[in-house]
ZAMARGU-4260 file (C-alpha; in steps of 0.2 Angstrom, whole numbers, plus 5000, padded with zeros to 4 digits):
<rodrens>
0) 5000/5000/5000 | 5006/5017/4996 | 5015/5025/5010 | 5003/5043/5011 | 4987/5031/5011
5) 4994/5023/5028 | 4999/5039/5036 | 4982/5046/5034 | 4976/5031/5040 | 4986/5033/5055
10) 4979/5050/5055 | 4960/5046/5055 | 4959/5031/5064 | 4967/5028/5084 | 4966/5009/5088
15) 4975/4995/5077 | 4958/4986/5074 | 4954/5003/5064 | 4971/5003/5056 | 4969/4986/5051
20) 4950/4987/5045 | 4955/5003/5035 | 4970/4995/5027 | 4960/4978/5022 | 4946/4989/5015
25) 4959/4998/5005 | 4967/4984/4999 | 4952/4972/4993 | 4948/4989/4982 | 4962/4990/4972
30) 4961/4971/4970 | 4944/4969/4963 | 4937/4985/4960 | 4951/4995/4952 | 4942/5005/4940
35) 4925/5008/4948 | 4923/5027/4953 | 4909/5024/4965 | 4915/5008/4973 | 4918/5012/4991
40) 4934/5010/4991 | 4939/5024/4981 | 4930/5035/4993 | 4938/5029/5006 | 4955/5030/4997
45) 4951/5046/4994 | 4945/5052/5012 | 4964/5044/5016 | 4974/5055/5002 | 4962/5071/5010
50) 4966/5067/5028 | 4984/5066/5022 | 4983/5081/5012 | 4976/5089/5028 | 4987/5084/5040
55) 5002/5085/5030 | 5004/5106/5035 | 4995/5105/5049 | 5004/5116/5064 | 4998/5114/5082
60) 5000/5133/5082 | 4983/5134/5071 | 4975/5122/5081 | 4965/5137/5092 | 4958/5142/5076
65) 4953/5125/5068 | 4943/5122/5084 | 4934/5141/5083 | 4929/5133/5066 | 4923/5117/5071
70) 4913/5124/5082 | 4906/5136/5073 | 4901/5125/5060 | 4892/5112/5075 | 4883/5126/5083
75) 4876/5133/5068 | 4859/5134/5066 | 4851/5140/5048 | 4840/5156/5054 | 4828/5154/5036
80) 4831/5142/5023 | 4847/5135/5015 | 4861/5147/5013 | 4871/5137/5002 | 4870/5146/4986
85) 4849/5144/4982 | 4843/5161/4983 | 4822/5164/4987 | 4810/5175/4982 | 4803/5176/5000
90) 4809/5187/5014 | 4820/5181/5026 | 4819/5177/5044 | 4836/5179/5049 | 4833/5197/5054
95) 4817/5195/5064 | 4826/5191/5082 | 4833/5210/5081 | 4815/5217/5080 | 4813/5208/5095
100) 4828/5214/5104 | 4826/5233/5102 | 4806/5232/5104 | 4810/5224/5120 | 4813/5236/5134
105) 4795/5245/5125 | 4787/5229/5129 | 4792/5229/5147 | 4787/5245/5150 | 4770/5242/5142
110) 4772/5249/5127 | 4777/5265/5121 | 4768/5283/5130 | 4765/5300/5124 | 4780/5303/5137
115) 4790/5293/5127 | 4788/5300/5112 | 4789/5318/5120 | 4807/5312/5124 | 4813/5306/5109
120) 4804/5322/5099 | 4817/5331/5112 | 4832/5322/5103 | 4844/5337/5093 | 4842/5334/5077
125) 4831/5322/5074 | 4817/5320/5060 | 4799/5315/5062 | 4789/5303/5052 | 4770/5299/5051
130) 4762/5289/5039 | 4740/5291/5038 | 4728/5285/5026 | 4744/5277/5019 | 4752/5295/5015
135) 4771/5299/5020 | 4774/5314/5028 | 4791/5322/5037 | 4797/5336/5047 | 4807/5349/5037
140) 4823/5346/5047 | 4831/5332/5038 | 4848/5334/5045 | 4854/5325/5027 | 4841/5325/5013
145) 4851/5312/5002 | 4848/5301/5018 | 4831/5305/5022 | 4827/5300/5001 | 4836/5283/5004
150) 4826/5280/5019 | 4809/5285/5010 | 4812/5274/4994 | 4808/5261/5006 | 4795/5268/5017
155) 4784/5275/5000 | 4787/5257/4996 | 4778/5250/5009 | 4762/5263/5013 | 4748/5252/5006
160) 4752/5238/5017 | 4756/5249/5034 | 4744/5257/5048 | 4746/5274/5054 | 4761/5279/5063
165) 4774/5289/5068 | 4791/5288/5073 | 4807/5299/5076 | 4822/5295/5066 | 4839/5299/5068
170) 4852/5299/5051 | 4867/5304/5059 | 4880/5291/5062 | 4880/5290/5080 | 4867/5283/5090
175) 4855/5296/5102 | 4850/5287/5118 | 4863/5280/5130 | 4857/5268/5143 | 4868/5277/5155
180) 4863/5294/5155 | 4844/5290/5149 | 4835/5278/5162 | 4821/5274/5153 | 4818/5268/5135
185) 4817/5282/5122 | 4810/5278/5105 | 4823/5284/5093 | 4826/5275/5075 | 4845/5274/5072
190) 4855/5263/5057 | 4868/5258/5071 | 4873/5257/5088 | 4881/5247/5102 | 4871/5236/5117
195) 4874/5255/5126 | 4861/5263/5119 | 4842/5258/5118 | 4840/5267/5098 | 4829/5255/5087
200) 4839/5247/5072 | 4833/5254/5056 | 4841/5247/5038 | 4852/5261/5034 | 4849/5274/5020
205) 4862/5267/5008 | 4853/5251/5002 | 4845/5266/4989 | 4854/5281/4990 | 4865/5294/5003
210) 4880/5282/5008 | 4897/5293/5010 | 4903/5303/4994 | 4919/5297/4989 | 4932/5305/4975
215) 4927/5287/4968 | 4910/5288/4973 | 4905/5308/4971 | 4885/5305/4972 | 4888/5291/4985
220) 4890/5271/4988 | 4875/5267/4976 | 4860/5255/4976 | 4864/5240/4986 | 4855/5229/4972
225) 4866/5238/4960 | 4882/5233/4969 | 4874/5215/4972 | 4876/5211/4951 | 4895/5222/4951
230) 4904/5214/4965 | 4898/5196/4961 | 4902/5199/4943 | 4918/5202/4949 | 4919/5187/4963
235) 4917/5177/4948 | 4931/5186/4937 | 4942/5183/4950 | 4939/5165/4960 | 4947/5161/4975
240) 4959/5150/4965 | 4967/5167/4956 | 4964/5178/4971 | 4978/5187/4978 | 4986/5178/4994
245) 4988/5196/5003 | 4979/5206/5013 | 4970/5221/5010 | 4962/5238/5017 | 4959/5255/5009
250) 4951/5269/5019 | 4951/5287/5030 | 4959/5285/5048 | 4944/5288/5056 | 4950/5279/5072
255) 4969/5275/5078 | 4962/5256/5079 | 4965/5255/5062 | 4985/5260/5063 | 4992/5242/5068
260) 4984/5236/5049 | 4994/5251/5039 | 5008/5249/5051 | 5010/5230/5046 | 5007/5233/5030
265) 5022/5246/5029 | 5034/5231/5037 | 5028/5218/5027 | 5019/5222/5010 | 5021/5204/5005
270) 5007/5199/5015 | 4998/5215/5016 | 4993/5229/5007 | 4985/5242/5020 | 4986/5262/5015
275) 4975/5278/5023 | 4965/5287/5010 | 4961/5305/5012 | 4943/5309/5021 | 4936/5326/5022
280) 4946/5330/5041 | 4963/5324/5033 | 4975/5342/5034 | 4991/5335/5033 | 5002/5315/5031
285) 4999/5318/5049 | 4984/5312/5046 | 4989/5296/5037 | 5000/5291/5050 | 5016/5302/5041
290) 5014/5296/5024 | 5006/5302/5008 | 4987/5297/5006 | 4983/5282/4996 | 4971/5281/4981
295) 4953/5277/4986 | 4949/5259/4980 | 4933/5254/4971 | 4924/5239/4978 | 4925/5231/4964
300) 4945/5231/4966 | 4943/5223/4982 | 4938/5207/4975 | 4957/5203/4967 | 4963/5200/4985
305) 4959/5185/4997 | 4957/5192/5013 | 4949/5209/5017 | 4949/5218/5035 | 4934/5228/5038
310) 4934/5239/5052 | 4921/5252/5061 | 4920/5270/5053 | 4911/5283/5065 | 4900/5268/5069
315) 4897/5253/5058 | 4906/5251/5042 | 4896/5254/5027 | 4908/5242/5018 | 4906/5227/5027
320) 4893/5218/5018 | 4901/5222/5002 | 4916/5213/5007 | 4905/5197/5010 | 4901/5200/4989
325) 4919/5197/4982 | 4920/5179/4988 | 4933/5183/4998 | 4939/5180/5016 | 4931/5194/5028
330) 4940/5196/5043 | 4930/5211/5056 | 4939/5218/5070 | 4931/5221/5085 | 4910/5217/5088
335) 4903/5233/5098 | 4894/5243/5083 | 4882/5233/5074 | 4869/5233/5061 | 4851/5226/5060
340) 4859/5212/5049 | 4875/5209/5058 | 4870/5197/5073 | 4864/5182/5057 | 4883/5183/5053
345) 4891/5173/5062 | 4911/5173/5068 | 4921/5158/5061 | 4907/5154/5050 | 4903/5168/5040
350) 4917/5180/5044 | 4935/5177/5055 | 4933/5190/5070 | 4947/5201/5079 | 4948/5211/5093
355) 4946/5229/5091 | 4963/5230/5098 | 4971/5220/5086 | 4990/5221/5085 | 5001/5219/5072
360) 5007/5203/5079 | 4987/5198/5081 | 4984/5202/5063 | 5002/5194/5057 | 4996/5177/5063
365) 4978/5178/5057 | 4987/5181/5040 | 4998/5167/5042 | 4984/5154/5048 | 4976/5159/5034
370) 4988/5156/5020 | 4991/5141/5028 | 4974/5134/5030 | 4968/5139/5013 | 4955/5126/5010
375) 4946/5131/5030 | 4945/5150/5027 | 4939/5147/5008 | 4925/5137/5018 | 4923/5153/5027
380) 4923/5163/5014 | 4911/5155/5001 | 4898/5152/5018 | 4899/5173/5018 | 4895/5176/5002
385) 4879/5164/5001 | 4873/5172/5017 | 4872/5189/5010 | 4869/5184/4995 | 4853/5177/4999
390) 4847/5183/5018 | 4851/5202/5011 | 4844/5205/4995 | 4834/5221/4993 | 4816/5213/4996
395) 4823/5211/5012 | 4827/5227/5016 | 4807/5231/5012 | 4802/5217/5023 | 4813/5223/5040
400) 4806/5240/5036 | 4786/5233/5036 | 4790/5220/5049 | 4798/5234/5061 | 4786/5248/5056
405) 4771/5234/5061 | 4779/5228/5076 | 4784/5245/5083 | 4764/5252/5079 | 4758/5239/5091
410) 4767/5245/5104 | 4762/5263/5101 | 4748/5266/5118 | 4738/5281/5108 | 4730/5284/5093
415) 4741/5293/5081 | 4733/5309/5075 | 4739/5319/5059 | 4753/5332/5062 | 4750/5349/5053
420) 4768/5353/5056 | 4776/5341/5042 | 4773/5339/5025 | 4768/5326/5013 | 4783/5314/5004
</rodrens>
């Protein structure tokens, strides 16, 4: 018998009745079955050549990792449907457990008051909605109308299916309603925030229109379902077999968390290509940690590399579920600022995680293990673009606006009577 064959063997099986079983089962193939390519040998054989193949780079280092895997793959649970690759006309559930979370503390007080709503029409800056007789109307002081336009799309979308209502909606990056310096629940819509703050998760206005305006991007990210077609059109240009073997990250120092990546990158560009772009606060190389501002990057570059690091902006990255798109490795450092879609990805399945604090030695290593361990984080990889590609598509962004919207009306404890103060959408 081949020498490999018995070493993976020796690999898959731990008692000499195994060994033995294994080899015999082996052997009796290649005497009378040979040729047959669904006799049960040759899976075997070939579940030995794989173990081999497997074991053959395996580093006790990586083990940590591997296991995260493992068990991320055992204690996962599909939250609406398959996600391997069949898309469905139907919304998904995935989101639905979010709804629940930030309702909640409404639901233990009772529901929501006039008091409370006083409160959140209190909040600097923010923006009123009511919808009646299925009619959209809005304060005049939408802090950014390009924001407020992404938002309706959806809303005006919905009217005939939705009951009368009103809310207060916030389009600023940052969250309005700490839990430590507000006691009691305040209803404010928000696109993102940490477990902090009691804002209700809204689908952020760049799924239509509004995202951040970019030298590359003048008017804007774009249509989410747009960039759904681009970026797998390119995931397919560029499959994970011809893929760069490299990290890489392009963006505006918003935060020093974002220093060890450039830093690394600077030490060691053969395994990481990491540069600071301009943003609209940037005055000096100061400001790029003392070197010249990169080029922004479209998307649709992104997709040439294997491994993409997506990091917070202000709050949570607008980039993060275009990463998912490329079919490339997503690795997302730290886990405070979320998303209404962000609890359904899951670490080690969908994405690989890092603290917020990554060092350069942290992120070194993840490199490496992934390099590596090519044929686990392609795993990773492909599990991440099914999910988006089929738990995020734009009907359901429409359904987590009607299911919210419904869910949150119920709680309201008044009738809601038509403001002469705002205008019709």
């Amino acid at each position: 018998m081949h020498f490999f064959s018995l070493l993976a063997i020796s690999l898959i099986c731990f008692t000499p009745k195994c060994v033995s079983s294994f080899k015999e089962d082996i052997e009796q193939c290649t005497l009378s079955d040979k040729n047959s390519k669904t006799s049960k040998c040759q899976d075997k054989q070939e579940l030995a050549n794989e173990q081999h193949e497997k074991q053959k780079y395996l580093n006790p280092k990586w083990q940590p990792y591997l296991d995260a895997i493992s068990q991320a793959e055992q204690k996962y649970i599909s939250c609406s449907g398959p996600d391997d690759g069949i898309a469905s006309a139907d919304c998904t559930a995935c989101h639905d457990d979010v709804i629940k979370q930030d309702l909640a503390p409404f639901l233990t007080a009772g529901g929501i008051s006039p008091e409370m709503m006083k409160a959140a029409a209190e909040t600097n800056r923010i923006t009123k909605y009511q919808i009646i007789d299925q009619k959209l109307y809005r304060s005049e002081n939408c802090m950014f109308p390009f924001r407020c336009k992404g938002i309706e799309h959806f809303l005006k979308e919905l009217l005939p299916e939705l009951p009368d209502t009103e809310f207060y909606l916030n389009t600023r990056d940052w969250p309005m309603t700490s839990r430590y310096f507000v006691k009691e629940p305040v209803p404010v819509f928000s696109f993102s925030k940490t477990s902090e703050y009691w804002d209700i998760m809204y689908p952020a206005w760049t799924f239509w229109e509004g995202g951040p305006a970019l030298e590359i991007y003048p008017t804007g990210l774009g249509r989410w379902d747009n960039f759904v077609q681009t970026l797998t059109t390119e995931a397919n240009k560029y499959p994970w077999s011809s893929k760069l073997s490299k990290g890489f990250f392009r963006g505006s120092r918003t935060s020093a968390e974002r220093d060890s990546l450039v830093l690394l990158s600077r030490e060691e560009p053969s395994i990481l290509d990491a540069e600071y772009t301009k943003n609209q606060a940037w005055k000096s190389d100061k400001d790029t940690l003392g070197a010249k501002p990169a080029k922004e990057v479209t998307l649709e570059e992104h997709c040439r590399y294997k491994y993409l690091f997506n990091y917070r902006g202000v709050a949570a990255s607008f980039r993060f579920k275009h990463l998912f798109l490329c079919g490339s490795l997503v690795l997302h450092v730290g886990d405070e600022w979320q998303e209404f879609f962000y609890p359904a990805i899951k670490p080690w399945y969908h994405y690989i995680p890092l603290p917020t604090s990554a060092s350069q030695a942290q992120i070194r290593e993840i490199l490496q293990f992934a390099r590596e361990n090519d044929h686990d984080v392609n795993k990773i990889a492909e599990r991440g673009f099914n999910f988006i590609l089929n738990h995020l598509k734009f009907i359901d962004i429409t359904c987590y606006w009607r299911k919210l919207l419904i869910e949150y009306t119920n709680l309201l404890k008044y009738k809601v009577t038509r403001d002469y103060t705002l205008f019709q959408i």
